[in-house]
C-alpha positions in Angstrom: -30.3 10.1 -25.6 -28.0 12.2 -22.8 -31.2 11.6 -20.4 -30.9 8.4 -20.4 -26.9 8.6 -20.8 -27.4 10.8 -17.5 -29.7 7.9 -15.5 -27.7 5.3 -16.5 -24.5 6.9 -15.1 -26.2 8.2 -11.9 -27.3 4.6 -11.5 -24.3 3.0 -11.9 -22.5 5.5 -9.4 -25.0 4.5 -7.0 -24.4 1.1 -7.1 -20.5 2.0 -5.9 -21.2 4.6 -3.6 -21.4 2.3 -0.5 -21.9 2.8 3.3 -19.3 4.6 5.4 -19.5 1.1 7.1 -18.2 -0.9 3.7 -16.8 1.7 2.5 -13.4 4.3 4.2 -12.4 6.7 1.9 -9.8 7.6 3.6 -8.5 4.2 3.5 -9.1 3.0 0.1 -7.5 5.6 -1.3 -3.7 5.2 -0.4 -1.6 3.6 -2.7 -0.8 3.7 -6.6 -3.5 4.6 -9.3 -3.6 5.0 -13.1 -5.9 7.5 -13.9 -8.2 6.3 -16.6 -10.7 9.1 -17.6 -13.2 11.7 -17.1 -16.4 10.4 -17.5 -18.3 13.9 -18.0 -21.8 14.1 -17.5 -23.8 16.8 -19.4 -27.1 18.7 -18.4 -27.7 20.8 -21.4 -27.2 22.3 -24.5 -24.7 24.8 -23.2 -22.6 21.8 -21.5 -22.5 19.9 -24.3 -21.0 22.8 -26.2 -18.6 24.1 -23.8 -17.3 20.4 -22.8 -16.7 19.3 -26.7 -14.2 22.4 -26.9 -12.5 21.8 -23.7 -12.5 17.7 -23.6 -9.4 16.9 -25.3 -7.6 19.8 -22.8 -8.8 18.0 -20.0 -8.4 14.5 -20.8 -4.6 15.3 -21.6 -4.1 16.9 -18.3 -5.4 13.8 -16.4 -5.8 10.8 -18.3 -3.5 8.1 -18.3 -1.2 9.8 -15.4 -0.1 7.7 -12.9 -0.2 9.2 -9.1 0.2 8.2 -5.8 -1.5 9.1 -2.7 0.8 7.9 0.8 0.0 7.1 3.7 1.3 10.4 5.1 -0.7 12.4 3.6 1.7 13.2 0.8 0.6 12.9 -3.3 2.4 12.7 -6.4 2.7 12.4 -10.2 5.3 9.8 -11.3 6.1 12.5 -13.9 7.1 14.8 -11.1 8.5 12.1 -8.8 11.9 14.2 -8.4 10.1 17.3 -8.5 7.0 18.9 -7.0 5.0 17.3 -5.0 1.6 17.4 -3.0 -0.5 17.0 -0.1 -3.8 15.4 0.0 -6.7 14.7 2.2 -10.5 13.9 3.2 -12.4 15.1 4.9 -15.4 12.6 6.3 -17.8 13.5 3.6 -15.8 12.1 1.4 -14.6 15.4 0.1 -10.9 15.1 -1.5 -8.7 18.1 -1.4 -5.1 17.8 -3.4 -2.9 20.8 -3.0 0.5 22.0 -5.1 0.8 18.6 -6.8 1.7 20.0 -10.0 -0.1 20.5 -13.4 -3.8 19.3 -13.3 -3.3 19.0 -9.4 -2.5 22.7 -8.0 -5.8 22.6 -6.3 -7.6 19.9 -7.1 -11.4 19.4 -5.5 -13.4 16.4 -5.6 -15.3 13.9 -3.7 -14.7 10.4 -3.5 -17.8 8.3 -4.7 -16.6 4.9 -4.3 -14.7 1.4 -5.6 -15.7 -1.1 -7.7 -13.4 -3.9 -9.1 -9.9 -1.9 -8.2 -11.6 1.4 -9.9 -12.3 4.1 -7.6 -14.8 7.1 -8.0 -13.6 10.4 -8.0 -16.4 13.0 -8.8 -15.1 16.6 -9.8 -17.1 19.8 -10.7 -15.2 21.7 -13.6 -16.4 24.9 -14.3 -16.4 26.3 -17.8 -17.8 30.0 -18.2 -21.1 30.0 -16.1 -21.8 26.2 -16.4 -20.4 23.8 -13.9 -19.7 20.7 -15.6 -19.8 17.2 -13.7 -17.2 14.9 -14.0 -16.3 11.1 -13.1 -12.4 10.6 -12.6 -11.8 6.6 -12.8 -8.8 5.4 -11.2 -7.4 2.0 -11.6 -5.3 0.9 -8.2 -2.2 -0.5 -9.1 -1.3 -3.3 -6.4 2.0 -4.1 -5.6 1.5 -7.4 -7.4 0.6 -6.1 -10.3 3.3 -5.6 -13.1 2.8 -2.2 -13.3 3.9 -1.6 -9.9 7.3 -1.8 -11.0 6.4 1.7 -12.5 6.2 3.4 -9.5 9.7 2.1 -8.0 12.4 4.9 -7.5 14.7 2.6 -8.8 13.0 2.0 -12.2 12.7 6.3 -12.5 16.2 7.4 -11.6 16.3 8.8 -15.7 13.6 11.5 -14.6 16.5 13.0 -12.0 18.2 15.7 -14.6 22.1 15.0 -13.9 24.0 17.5 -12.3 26.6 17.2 -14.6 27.9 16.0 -18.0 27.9 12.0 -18.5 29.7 9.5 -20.2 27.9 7.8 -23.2 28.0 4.7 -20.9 25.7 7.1 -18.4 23.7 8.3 -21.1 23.2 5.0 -22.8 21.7 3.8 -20.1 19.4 6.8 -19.3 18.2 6.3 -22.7 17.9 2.6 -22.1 16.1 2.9 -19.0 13.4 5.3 -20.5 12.9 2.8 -23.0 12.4 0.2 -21.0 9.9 2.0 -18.6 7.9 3.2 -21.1 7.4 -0.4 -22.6 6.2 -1.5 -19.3 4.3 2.0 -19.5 2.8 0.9 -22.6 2.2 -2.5 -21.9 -0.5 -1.7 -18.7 -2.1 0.6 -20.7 -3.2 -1.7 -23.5 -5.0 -3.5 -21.1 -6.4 -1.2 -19.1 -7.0 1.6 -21.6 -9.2 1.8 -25.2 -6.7 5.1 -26.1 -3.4 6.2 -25.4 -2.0 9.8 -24.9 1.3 11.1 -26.6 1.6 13.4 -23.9 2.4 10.8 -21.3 5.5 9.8 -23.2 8.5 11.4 -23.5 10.4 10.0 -26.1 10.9 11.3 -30.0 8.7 9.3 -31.6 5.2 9.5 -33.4 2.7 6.7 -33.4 1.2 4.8 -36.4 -1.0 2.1 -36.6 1.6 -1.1 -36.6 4.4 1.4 -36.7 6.4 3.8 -35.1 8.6 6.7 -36.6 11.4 9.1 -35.1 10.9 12.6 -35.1 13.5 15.1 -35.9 16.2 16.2 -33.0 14.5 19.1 -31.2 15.4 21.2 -28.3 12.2 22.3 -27.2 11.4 18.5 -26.9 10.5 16.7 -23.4 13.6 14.3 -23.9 15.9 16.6 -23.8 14.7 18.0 -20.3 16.3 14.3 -18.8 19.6 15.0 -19.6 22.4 17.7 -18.4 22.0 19.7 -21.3 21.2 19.9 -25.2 24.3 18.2 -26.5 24.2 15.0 -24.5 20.4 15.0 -25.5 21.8 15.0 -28.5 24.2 12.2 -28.1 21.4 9.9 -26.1 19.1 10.8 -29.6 22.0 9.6 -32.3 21.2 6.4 -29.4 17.5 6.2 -30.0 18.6 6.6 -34.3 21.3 4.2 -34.9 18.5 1.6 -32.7 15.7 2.8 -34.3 17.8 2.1 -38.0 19.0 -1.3 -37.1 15.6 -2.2 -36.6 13.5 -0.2 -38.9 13.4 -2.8 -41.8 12.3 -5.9 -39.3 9.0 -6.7 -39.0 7.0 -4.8 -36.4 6.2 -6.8 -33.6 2.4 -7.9 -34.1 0.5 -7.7 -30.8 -3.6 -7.5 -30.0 -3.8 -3.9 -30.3 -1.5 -0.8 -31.6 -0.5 0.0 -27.6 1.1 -3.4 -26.8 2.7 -3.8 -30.3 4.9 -0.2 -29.2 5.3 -1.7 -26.0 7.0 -4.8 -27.7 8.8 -2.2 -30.3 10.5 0.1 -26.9 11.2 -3.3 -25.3 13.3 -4.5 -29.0 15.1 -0.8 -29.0 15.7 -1.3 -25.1 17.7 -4.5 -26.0 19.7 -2.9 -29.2 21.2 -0.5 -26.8 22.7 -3.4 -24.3 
C-alpha cells in the first residue's frame, strides 16, 4: 500500500514540477501563503515508525501558519509580524533557504517543486535519528483579492504589538475585539481551505467542541495574556471575553457546513457583544 502511496505522490509532483521556462521559482513565490500541510512520504519500516511519533510535532509547528515571503528578500510569520523576522532566498535550482524567521523557520531548507491551482510545492528533508524523512509542504497563495488577505494587513494585527503601557478598558476592549474579529476571518479561510484545524494557531481562551465552544479558566501562562501590558489588564480584557461569552452562552450556536466556520460565526457574534 505505501508503494503505491509513494508512486502516486511522485507522480503527481511531477506533473507540477514544470520547466524553468513555465515555471520561476523565484517569482512565484513572493507574496502571502497559508501553509496547509506536510505531506510526508515514507520509505520504510523505520520511517514509518519514527514519523508517527514525531507527526503531530511537526504538523503543529507548520501547519495552518500563515507567512509571507517579500519582494525584498525578507520572510515572516503573521504570528511574529511585530517581532522576528526572516530572510529568504533561491538559489536557481530551486533550492529555498529561510533563515532566523522564528520557530519552525530558524533554518529552514527546501526546494521548491512547483504550483498547481494557487498551491505551491515545497519539498523538505527532515531528519529523525539516522533516517531522513521526505516531506511535501503545500502552500496555498493568498491573493490580494482574496478575503483572507485582509489577514495579512498591519492594520487588522495592531493587537499582536504588546502595549508599552497600561490601557483604558476602552483600549483593551478593543484589543480584545480586534482578536476576535481576526481570528473569525482566521477561521473562516480555514474551513475552506483546510479538512483540520490547529488550537495552536489561536490565541484566545477557549477550547473547541463539535457545535460548541467553551472558555477556559483565567491563566497566566496563557498566549492571551502575552497581548496585553501585563497580567491584570489580561485579566480585565478576559472578564471581556466572560461577560460576552455568558450573554451568549444559552443562544443557539450558529449552524454552519462544518465545526471551523460555525466558530468563525461564534468569534464574529462575541466580536459584535463587545461594540
Amino acid at each position: 500500500m505505501y508503494k503505491y502511496t509513494i508512486v502516486l505522490l511522485l507522480f503527481f509532483i511531477s506533473c507540477v514540477n514544470l520547466s524553468k521556462n513555465d515555471f520561476d521559482a523565484k517569482k512565484e513565490i513572493v507574496g502571502n501563503w497559508l501553509i496547509l500541510y506536510p505531506q510526508h512520504i515514507l520509505k520504510n519500516d523505520a520511517q514509518r515508525k519514527l514519523y508517527g511519533k514525531a507527526q503531530d510535532s511537526i504538523v503543529n509547528q507548520g501547519g495552518l501558519k500563515l507567512v509571507s515571503f517579500e519582494k525584498d528578500g525578507k520572510f515572516f510569520q503573521m504570528d511574529s509580524l511585530f517581532g522576528k523576522q526572516g530572510s529568504w532566498f533561491i538559489v536557481d535550482s530551486g533550492s529555498l533557504k529561510i533563515n532566523s524567521a522564528g520557530k519552525g523557520f530558524e533554518n529552514f531548507n527546501g526546494k521548491v517543486r512547483g504550483i498547481l491551482n494557487d498551491t505551491i510545492l515545497i519539498e523538505e528533508l527532515v531528519r529523525l535519528d539516522n533516517e531522513k524523512i521526505k516531506l511535501i509542504w503545500h502552500l496555498k497563495r493568498i491573493r490580494q483579492a482574496n478575503d483572507a488577505a485582509g489577514l495579512f494587513q498591519r492594520s487588522n494585527n495592531h493587537w499582536r504589538q504588546k502595549p508599552v503601557k497600561k490601557e483604558q478598558e476602552a483600549e483593551i476592549k478593543a484589543r480584545v475585539r480586534a482578536m476576535l474579529e481576526y481570528y473569525a476571518l482566521y477561521f473562516k479561510i480555514v474551513s475552506v481551505e483546510s479538512i483540520y484545524f490547529s488550537r495552536a494557531r489561536v490565541s484566545l481562551p477557549f477550547t473547541y467542541y463539535q457545535h460548541g465552544i467553551g472558555l477556559t479558566d483565567f491563566a497566566t501562562d496563557h498566549p492571551f495574556i502575552a497581548y496585553f501590558y501585563d497580567a491584570r489588564d489580561a485579566r480585565i480584557g478576559y472578564g471581556m471575553l466572560r461577560s460576552a461569552f455568558e450573554k451568549t452562552k444559552d443562544e443557539d450556536f450558529p449552524s454552519g457546513e462544518n465545526f471551523v466556520s460555525e466558530y468563525s460565526m461564534y468569534f464574529e457574534k462575541l466580536a459584535n457583544e463587545l461594540q
